[in-house]
C-alpha positions as CSV (number, residue, x, y, z in Angstrom):
1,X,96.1,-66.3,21.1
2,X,99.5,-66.9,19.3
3,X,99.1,-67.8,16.3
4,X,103.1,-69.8,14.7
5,X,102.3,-70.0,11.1
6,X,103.2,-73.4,9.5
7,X,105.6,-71.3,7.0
8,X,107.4,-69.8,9.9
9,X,105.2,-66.8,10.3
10,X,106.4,-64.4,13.2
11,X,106.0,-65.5,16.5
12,X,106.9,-62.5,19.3
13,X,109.0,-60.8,17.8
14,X,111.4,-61.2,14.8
15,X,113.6,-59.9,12.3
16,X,113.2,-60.3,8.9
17,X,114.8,-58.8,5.2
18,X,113.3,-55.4,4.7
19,X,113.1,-53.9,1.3
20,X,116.4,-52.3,1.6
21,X,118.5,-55.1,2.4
22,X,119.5,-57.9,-0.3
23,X,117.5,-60.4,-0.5
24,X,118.6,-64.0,0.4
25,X,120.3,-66.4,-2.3
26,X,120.0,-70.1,-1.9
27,X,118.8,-71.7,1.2
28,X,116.7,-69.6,3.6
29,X,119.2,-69.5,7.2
30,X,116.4,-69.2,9.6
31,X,117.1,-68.9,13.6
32,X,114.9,-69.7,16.4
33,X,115.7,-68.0,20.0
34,X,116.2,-70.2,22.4
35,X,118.2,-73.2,23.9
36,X,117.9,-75.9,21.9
37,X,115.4,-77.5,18.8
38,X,114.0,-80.6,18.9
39,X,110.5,-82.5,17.9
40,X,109.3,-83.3,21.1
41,X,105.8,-85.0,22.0
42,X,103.4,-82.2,23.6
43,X,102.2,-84.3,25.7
44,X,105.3,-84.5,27.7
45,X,105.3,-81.1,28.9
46,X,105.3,-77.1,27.6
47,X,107.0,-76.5,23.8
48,X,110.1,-74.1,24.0
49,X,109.8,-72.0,20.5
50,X,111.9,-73.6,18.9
51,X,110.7,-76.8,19.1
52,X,107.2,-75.1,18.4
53,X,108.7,-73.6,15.0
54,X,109.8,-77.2,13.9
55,X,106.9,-79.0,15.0
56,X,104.4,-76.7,13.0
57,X,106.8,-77.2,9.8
58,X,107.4,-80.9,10.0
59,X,104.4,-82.5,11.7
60,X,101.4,-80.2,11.2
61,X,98.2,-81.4,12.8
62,X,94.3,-81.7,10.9
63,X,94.8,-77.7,10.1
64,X,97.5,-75.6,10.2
65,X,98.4,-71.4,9.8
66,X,99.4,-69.9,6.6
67,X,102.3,-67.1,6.3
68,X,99.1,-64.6,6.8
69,X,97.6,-66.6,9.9
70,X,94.8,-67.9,8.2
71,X,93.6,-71.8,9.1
72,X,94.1,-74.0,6.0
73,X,94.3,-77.3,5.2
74,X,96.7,-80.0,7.3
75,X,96.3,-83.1,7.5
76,X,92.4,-82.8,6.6
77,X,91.8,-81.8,3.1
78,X,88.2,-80.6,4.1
79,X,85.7,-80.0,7.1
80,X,82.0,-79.3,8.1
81,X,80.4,-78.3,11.2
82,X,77.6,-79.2,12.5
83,X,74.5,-76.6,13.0
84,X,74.7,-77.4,16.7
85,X,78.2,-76.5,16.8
86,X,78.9,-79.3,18.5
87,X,80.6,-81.9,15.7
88,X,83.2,-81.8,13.9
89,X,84.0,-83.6,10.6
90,X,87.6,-83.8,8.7
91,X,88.1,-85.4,6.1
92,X,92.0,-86.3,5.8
93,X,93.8,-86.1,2.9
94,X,95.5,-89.4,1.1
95,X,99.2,-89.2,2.7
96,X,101.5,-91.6,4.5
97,X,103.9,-91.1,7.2
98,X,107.5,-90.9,6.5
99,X,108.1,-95.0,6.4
100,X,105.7,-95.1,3.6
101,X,102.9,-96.4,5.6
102,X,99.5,-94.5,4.7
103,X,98.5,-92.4,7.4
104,X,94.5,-93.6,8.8
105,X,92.0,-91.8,10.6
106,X,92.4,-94.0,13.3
107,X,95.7,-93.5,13.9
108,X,95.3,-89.8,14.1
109,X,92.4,-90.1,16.4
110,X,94.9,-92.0,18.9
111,X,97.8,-90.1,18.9
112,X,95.5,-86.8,19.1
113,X,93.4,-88.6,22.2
114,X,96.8,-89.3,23.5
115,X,97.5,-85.4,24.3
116,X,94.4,-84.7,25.7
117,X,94.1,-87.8,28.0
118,X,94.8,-87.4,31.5
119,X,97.9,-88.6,32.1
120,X,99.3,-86.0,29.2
121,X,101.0,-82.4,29.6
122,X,99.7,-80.9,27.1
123,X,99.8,-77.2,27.0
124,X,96.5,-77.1,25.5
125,X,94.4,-79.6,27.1
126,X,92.4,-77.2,29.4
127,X,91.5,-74.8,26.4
128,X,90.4,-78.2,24.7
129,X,88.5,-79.6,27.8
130,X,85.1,-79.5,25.4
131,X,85.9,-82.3,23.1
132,X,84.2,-85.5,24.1
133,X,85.7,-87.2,22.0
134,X,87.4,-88.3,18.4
135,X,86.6,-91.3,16.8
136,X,87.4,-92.4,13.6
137,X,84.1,-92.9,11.3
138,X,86.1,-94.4,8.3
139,X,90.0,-94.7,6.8
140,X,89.8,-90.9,5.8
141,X,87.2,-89.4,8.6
142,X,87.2,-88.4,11.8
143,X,84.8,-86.6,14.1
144,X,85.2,-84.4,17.5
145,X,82.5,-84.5,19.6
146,X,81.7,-81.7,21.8
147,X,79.7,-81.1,25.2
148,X,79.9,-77.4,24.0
149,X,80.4,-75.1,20.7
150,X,83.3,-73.9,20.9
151,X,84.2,-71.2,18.0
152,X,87.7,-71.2,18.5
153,X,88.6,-75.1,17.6
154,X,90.1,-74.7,14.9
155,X,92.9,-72.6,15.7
156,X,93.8,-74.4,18.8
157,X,94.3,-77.7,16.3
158,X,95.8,-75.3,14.4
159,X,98.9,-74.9,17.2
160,X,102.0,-76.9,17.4
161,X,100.9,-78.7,20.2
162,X,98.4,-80.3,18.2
163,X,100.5,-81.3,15.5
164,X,100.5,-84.9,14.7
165,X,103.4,-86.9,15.8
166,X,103.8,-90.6,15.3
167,X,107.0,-92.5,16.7
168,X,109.1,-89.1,17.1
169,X,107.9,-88.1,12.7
170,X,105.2,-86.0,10.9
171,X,104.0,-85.6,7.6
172,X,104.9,-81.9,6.6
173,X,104.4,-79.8,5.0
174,X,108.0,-79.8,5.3
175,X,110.5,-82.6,5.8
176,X,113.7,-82.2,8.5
177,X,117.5,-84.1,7.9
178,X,120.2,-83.3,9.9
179,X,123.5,-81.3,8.3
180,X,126.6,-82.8,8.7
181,X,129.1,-81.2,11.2
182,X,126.3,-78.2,11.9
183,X,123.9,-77.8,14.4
184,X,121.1,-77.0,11.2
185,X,118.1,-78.7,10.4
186,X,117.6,-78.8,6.6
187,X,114.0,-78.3,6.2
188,X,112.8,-78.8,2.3
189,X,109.1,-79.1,0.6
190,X,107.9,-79.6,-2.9
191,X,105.1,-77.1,-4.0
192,X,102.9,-78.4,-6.8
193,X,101.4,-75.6,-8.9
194,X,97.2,-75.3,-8.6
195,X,97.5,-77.2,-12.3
196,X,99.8,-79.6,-11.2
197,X,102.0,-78.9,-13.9
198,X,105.0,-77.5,-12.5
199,X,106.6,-78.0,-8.9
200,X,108.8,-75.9,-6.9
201,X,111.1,-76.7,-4.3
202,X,111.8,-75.2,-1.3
203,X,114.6,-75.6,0.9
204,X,115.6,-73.3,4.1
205,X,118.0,-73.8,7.0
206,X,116.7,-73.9,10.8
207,X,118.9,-73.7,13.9
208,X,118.3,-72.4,17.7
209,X,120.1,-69.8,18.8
210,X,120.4,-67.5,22.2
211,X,119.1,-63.9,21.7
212,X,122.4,-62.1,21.6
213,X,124.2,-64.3,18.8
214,X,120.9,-64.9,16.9
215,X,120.9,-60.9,16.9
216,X,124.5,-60.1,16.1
217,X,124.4,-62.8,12.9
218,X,121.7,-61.2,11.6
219,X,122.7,-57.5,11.7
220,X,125.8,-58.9,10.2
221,X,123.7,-60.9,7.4
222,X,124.7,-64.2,8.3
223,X,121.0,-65.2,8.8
224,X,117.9,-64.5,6.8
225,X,115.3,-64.0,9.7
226,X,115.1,-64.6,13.3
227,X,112.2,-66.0,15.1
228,X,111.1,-65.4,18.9
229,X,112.5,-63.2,21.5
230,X,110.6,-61.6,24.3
231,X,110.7,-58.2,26.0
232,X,113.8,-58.7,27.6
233,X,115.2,-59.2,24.2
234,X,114.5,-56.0,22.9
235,X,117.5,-53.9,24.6
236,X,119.6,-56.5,22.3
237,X,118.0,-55.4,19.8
238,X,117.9,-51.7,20.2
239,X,121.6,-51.6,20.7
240,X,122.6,-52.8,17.0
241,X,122.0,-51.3,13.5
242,X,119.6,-52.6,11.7
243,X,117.7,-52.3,8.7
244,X,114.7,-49.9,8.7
245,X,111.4,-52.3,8.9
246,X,113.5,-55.4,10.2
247,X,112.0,-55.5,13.7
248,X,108.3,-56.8,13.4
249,X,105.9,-57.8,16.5
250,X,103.5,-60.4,16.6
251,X,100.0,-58.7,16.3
252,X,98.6,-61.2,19.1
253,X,97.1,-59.3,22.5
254,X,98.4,-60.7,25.7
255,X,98.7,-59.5,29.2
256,X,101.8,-58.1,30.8
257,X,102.3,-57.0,34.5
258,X,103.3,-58.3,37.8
259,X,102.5,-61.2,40.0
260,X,103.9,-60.9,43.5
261,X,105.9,-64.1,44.7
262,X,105.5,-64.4,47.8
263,X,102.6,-65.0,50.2
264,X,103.6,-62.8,53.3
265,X,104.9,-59.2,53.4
266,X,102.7,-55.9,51.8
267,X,101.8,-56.9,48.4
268,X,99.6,-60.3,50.8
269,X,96.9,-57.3,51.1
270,X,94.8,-56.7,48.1
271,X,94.8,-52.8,49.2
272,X,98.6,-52.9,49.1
273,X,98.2,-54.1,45.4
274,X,95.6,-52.3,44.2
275,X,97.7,-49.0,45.9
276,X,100.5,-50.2,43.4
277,X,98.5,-51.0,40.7
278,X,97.5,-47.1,41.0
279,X,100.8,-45.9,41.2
280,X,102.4,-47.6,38.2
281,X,102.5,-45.2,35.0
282,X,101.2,-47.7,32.5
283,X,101.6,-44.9,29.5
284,X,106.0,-44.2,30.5
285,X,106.1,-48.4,30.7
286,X,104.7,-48.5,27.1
287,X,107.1,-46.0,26.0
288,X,110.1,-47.6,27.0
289,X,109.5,-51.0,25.2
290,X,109.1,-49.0,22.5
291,X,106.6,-51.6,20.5
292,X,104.6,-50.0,17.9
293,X,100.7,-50.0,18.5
294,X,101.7,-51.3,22.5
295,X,98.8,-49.9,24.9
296,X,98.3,-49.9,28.5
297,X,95.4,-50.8,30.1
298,X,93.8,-51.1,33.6
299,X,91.8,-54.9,33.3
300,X,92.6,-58.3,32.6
301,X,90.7,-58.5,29.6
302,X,91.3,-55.9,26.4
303,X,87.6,-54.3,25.0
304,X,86.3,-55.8,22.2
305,X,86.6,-59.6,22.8
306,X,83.8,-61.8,20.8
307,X,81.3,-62.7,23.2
308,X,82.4,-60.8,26.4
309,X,81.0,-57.3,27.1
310,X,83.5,-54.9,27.6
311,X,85.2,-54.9,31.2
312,X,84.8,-52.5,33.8
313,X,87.1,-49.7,34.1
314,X,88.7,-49.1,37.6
315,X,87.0,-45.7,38.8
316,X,90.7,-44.3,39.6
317,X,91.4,-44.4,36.1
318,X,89.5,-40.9,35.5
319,X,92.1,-39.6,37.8
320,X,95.5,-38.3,36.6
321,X,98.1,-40.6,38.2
322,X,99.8,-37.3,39.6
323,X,97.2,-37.2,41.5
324,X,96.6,-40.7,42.2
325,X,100.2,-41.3,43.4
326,X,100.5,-39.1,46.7
């Protein structure tokens, strides 16, 4: 699973100041790849990353990810599960929404039934299809009912598309104003010390971008870090100078390969594609993205998954694919 930290943690792939190059003064100049940036609903269809990046900063949802991709604290201040695994009880912290108005557990019950009812196009709402249902117990408590446990919860809420948005706002961590003349979003939060005695503030600039001028501004230090990207990024990226350690990969497993797209021809016969699947040299594939710690592999599923056994090898792997391809 991706995991987009709250505090614009790395999502894909990104570049960011290494130890060699000077570090940033003033406002943080964050760019996004992609189109455009804008805090749209999730329940009216898929998130592009950019609008993923300012929804986890601005309108976080009961939990959230930390810089290191750890859950923490959102909107609820606390929760317990139930033995069972099958409830789920937050208890939100006292905040209001942006017009002042103090944010209920009602309210947050809606708006998160809202993207898992069935009219909504939610990214998510399959991989949530075990909540029952949310109801509010009291101001500042909610509870999600499951018909099964599901150990993973938490870091769906944790994503984006279950941020909490209520007429087009959220309620943080950070808070977004446009700039004048600039296509920028001036992102700013105030960070109160564990003692409460002293509070820092923290400001940083966020614009989308497309992949060749987010990349070219950066290797000419016009930005401070670039989020996103995908493999067809990476020649862009290969072909500038930059500094040693800048390029850094999301550590999330995923699957990459080939769907045919059409329904006729040779690939409509599973021998025809398990003949290719044969033939394809996952090992040179690897080497030419060039990720660090990028393996191949032969199944859907990677080894080691929590409560999966490990999949089945295909028997042709034991053979060398020169001898596989003839």
């Amino acid at each position: 699973m991706r995991r987009l930290a709250a505090l614009l943690a790395l999502a894909a792939l990104a570049m960011a100041p290494a130890g060699c190059r000077k570090q940033p003064q003033g406002n943080l100049k964050v760019v996004v790849i992609g189109a455009s940036m804008a805090l749209r609903d999730p329940a009216t269809g898929p998130l592009s990353t950019p609008d993923e990046v300012l929804i986890a900063n601005v309108a976080q949802g009961l939990v959230r990810f930390d810089a290191s991709g750890n859950i923490v604290s959102g909107l609820a201040e606390r929760w317990t599960v139930s033995d069972d695994g099958l409830s789920y009880i937050f208890r939100l912290a006292s905040t209001n929404w942006p017009d002042g108005r103090k944010v209920t557990a009602e309210q947050v019950a809606r708006l998160m039934k809202r993207q898992l009812s069935a009219r909504s196009k939610n990214r998510l709402k399959d991989n949530l299809g075990a909540i029952q249902d949310i109801v509010a117990m009291t101001d500042r408590v909610i509870e999600i009912n499951l018909i099964a446990p599901r150990s993973d919860l938490l870091s769906y809420l944790a994503q984006p598309e279950m941020g909490i948005l209520r007429n087009g706002e959220g309620t943080g961590p950070f808070t977004a104003s446009t700039v004048p003349g600039s296509s920028e979003l001036k992102l700013v939060r105030e960070i109160v010390s564990p003692d409460e005695e002293t509070t820092t503030r923290e400001q940083l600039l966020l614009k989308a971008s497309d992949a060749s001028s987010s990349i070219q501004a950066f290797a000419a230090s016009d930005s401070d870090l670039v989020l996103g990207g995908t493999f067809l990024d990476l020649p862009l990226v290969q072909r500038v100078k930059l500094p040693r350690n800048s390029l850094q990969f999301d550590p999330a497993s995923g699957l990459f390969g080939l769907v045919p797209t059409r329904t006729d021809g040779p690939l409509a016969q599973a021998e025809a594609r398990s003949l290719l699947s044969q033939a394809i040299d996952r090992d040179a594939l690897v080497a030419t993205l060039r990720v660090p710690g990028l393996v191949g592999r032969a199944t859907l599923l990677e080894p080691g998954l929590e409560g999966l056994p490990a999949p089945v090898q295909p028997e042709w792997t034991a053979t060398p694919i020169e001898q596989r391809r003839p």
